[in-house]
N, C-alpha and C positions, 0 to 999 in steps of 0.2 A: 396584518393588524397594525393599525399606526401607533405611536408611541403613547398618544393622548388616550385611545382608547384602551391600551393596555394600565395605563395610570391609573382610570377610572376602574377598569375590572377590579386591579390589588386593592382599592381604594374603600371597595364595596365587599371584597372578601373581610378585607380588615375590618368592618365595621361590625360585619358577621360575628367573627370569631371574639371580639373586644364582648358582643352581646351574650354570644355562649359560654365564654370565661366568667363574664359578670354575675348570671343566673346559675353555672356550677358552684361559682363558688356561694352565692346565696342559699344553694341546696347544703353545701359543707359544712357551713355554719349553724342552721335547723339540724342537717343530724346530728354536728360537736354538739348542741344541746340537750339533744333527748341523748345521748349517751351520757351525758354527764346526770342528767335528773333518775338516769336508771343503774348511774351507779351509786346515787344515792339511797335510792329507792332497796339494791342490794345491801348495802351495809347496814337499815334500819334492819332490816328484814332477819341478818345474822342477826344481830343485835339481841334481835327478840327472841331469837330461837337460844342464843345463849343464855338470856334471861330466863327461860323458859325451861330449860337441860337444869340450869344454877338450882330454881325456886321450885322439883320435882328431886332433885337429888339426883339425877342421872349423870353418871360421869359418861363420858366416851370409852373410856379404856374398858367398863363392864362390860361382862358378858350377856350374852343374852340368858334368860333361863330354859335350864334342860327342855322344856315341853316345845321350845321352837325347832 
């Protein structure tokens, strides 16, 4: 294989791999996203359930009643 043609092979791996970097990292960035809007999405969610325990008078630390 001559020198020129071994040039052109790395030349067209490279161009590969630059495309496959490009598009993983565009997929890393879409998931950083939705894990961020669904760690949002968790905190409302406690949020509510605290509000929720608060505006029912349920403490955590209670017991449950005898009949469970």
């Amino acid at each position: 294989m001559s020198i020129e043609q071994r040039i052109i092979e790395l030349e067209s791996r490279q161009a590969f791999q630059d495309d496959t970097i490009a598009a993983l990292n565009d997929e890393l960035v879409e998931q950083q996203r939705i894990i961020e809007r669904l760690q949002v999405q968790v905190q409302v969610l406690a949020r509510r359930q605290e509000e929720m325990q608060s505006s029912f008078g349920i403490d955590e630390d209670e017991a449950p009643p005898p009949h469970y």
